[in-house]
N, C-alpha and C positions, 0 to 999 in steps of 0.2 A: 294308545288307548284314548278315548274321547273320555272329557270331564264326567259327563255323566255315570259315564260306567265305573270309573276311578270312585266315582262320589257312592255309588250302588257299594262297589267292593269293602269299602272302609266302613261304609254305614254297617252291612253286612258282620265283617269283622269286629268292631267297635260296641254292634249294638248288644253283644251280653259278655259279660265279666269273667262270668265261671268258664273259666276252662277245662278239658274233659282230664282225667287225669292216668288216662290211655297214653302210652309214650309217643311222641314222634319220632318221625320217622325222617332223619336228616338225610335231607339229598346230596347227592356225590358232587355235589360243587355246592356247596356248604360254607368253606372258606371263600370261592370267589361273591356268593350272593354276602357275605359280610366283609368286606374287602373291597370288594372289585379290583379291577386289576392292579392298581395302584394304594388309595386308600378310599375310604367310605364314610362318612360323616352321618350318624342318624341322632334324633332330638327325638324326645318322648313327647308321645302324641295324647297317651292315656296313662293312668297310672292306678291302681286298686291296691288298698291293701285289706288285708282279711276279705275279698269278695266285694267291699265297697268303695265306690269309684273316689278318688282324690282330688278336692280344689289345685288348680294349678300355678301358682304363686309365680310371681318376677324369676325366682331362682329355676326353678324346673322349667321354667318354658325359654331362659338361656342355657340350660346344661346341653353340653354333645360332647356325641362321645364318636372317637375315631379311630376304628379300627384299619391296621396298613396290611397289606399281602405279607410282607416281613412279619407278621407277628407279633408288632407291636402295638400300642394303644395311648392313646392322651385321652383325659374327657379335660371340658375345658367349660367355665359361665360364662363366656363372651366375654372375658375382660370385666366382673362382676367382684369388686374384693370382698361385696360383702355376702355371696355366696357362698364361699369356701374355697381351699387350695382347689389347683387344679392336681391330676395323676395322672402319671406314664405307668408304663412298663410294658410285660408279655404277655400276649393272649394267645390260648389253644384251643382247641377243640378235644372233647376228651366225653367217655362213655363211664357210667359204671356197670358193674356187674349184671343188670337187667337192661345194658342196652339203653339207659337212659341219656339221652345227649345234653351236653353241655358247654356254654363258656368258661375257661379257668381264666382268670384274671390274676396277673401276677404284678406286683408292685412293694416295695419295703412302705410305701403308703399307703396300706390299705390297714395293718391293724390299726393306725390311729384314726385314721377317714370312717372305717365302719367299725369299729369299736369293738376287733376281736383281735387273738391273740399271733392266728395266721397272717402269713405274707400274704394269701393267696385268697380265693372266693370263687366256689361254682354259681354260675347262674343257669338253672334248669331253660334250656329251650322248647318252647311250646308251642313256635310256629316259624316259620323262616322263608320267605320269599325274597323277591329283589327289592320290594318294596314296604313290609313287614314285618321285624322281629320280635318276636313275643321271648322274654323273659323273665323268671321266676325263682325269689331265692327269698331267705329267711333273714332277717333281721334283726339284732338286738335292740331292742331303745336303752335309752340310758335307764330306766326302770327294772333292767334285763327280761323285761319280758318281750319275748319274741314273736314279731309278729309277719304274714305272709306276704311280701309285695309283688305285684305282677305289674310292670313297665310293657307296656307297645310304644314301638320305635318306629318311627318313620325316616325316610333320608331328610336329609336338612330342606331341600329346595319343596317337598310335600306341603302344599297349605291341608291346613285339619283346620275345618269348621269345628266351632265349640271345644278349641282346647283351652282356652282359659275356666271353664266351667265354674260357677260359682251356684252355689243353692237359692 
């Protein structure tokens, strides 16, 4: 694909927050567009929570996260110690009951990394291309009140204009 068209597509995708809240509809190569054939690296391009776009600080614009064909995963801040541990573990692919698809993320560090009581965390998928992951899950703050984040993912090598965004 030519720059421009890439540049068309992401502006396209990027340029509204609200996602529809219609399921998707994961395609049958679902693991390899998250995967690829060996593993896959994407870094968050956008970030919203409750519907409103997020500044993008030193820490989120080093976070990746890597998912392998084997079913495992590392996210990692580029060698960042004042970002936070890094996490492994296992990831799946997994539906509820309406057909809703999801990432399960499994790791014994996840209840202290997100502050819940599971080993584990769905994150709602809301779009999934080769070059695209939209994800969607619920958050505690330390306040406990819960709030909605939506991450777009891009692969590591994607330049995103305007991902440091700042008001």
């Amino acid at each position: 694909m030519n720059k421009a068209f890439c540049s068309l597509i992401l502006f396209f995708l990027f340029g509204c927050s609200n996602q529809s809240d219609e399921n998707f509809t994961l395609p049958d190569n679902a693991q390899s567009l998250i995967s690829s054939d060996s593993s896959k690296t994407w870094k968050i391009a956008r970030r919203f929570n409750n519907g409103t776009r997020m500044n993008m600080g030193d820490c989120f614009l080093a976070h990746r996260q890597t998912f392998s064909s084997s079913n495992t995963f590392t996210t990692s801040s580029s060698g960042r110690s004042d970002c936070g541990n890094d996490m492994s573990g296992k990831w799946s692919l997994a539906r509820d009951e309406n057909g809703t698809a999801y990432i399960k993320l499994e790791s014994e560090q996840i209840p202290e990394m997100l502050n819940i009581k599971d080993d584990f965390k769905y994150f709602r998928i809301k779009a999934l291309s080769d070059t695209l992951m939209v994800l969607q899950f619920n958050h505690a703050q330390t306040t406990k009140k819960t709030t909605t984040l939506v991450d777009y993912f891009v692969p590591e090598g994607v330049k995103v204009d305007d991902r440091e965004f700042h008001w």
